[in-house]
C-alpha positions as CSV (number, residue, x, y, z in Angstrom):
1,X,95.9,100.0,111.2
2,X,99.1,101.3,110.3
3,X,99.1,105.1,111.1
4,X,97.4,103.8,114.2
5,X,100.6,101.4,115.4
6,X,102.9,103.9,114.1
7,X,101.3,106.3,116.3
8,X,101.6,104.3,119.1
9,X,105.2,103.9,118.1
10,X,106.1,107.2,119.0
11,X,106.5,108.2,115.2
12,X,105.3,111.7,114.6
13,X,102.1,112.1,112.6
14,X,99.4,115.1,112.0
15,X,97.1,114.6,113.9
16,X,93.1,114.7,113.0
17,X,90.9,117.1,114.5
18,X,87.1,115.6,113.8
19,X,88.3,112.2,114.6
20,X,88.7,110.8,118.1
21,X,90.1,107.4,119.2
22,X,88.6,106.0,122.3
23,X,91.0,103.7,124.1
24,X,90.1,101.3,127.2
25,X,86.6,100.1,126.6
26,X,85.1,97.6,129.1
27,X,84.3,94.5,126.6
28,X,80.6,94.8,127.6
29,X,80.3,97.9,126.1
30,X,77.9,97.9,122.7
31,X,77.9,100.6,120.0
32,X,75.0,101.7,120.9
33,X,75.6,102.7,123.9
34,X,78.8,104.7,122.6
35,X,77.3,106.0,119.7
36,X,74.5,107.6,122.5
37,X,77.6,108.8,124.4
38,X,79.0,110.7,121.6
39,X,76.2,111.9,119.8
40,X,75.1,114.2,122.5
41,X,78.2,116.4,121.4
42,X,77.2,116.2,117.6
43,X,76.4,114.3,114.6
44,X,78.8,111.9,114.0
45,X,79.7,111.4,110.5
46,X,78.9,107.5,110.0
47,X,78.6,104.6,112.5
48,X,80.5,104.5,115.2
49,X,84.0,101.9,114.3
50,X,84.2,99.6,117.0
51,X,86.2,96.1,116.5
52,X,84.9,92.5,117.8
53,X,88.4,93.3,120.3
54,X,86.4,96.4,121.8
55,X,89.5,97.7,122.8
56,X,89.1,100.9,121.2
57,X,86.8,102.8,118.9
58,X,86.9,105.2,116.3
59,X,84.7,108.5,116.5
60,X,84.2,110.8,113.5
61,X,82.3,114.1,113.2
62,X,80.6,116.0,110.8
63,X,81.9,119.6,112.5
64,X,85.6,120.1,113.8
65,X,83.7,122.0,116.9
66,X,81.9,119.6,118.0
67,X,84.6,117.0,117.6
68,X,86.9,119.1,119.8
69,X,83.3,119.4,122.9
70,X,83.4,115.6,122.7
71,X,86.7,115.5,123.5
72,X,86.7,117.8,126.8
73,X,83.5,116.7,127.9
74,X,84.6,113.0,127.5
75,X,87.9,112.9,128.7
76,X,88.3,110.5,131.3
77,X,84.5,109.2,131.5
78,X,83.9,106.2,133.3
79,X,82.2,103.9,130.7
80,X,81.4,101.0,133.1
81,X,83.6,100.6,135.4
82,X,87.1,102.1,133.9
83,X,87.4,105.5,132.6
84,X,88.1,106.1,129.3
85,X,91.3,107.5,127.1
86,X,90.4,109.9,124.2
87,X,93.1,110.8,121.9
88,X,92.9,112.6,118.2
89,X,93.4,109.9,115.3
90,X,95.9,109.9,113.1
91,X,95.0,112.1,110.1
92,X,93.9,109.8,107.1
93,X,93.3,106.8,109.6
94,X,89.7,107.1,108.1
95,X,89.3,109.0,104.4
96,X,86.4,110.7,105.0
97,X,86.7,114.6,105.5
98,X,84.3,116.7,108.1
99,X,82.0,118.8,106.1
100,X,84.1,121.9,107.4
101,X,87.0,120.6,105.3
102,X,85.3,119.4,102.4
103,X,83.3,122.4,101.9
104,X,86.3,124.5,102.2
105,X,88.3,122.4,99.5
106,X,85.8,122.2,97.4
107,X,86.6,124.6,93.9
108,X,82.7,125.5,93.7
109,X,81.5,122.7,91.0
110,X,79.9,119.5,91.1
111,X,81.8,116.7,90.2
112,X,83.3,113.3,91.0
113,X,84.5,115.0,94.2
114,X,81.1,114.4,95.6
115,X,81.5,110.8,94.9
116,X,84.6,110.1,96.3
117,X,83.7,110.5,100.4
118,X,80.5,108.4,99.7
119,X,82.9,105.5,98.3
120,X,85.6,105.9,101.0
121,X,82.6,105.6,103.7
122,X,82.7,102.1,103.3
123,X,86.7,102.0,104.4
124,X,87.1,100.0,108.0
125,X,83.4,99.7,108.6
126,X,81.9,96.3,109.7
127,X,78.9,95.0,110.5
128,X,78.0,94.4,113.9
């Protein structure tokens, strides 16, 4: 929540490029019905984040490429009745890397690195 208002602050931050936050959501909007919306870009890399407030909504992505065809193809989409506002997250708003990255940083063994995105999936994810 942080790097998110300090984003929206104006204060400069890297931004991600497998995660996409989706801004002005109609409250009837379930998601399922996002999750269908973004998934016909790619698979996402956990369930879609979207707060009780449905006023925005977190997007992650396995692939980087697929990330970036979400993002033109969804651009200004009417969800409803109102179009909606994509923007790339802050990086580090969610700690889980896209397999691009975490096969890259990877030194070649198995070790506790394996475990660590599995533990940080958990990080902002509620139950709807």
């Amino acid at each position: 929540v942080a790097l998110l208002e300090k984003a929206s602050a104006g204060g400069s931050l890297t931004r991600s490029t497998s995660i996409i936050l989706v801004k002005n959501l109609p409250f009837e909007v379930t998601s399922s019905e996002l999750s269908a919306l973004f998934e016909r870009f790619g698979s996402l890399a956990g369930p879609l984040i979207l707060p009780p407030t449905k006023t925005l909504a977190l997007v992650q992505y396995l692939e980087t490429s697929d990330a970036a065809r979400a993002f033109k193809g969804l651009a200004y989409k009417r969800v409803g009745k109102v179009p909606i506002y994509l923007e790339w997250a802050p990086e580090g708003v969610l700690d889980l890397k896209p397999r691009e990255e975490e096969e890259a940083s990877k030194p070649g063994g198995r070790g506790e690195e394996e475990e660590e995105p599995e533990e940080k999936s958990e990080v902002g994810v509620s139950p709807l």
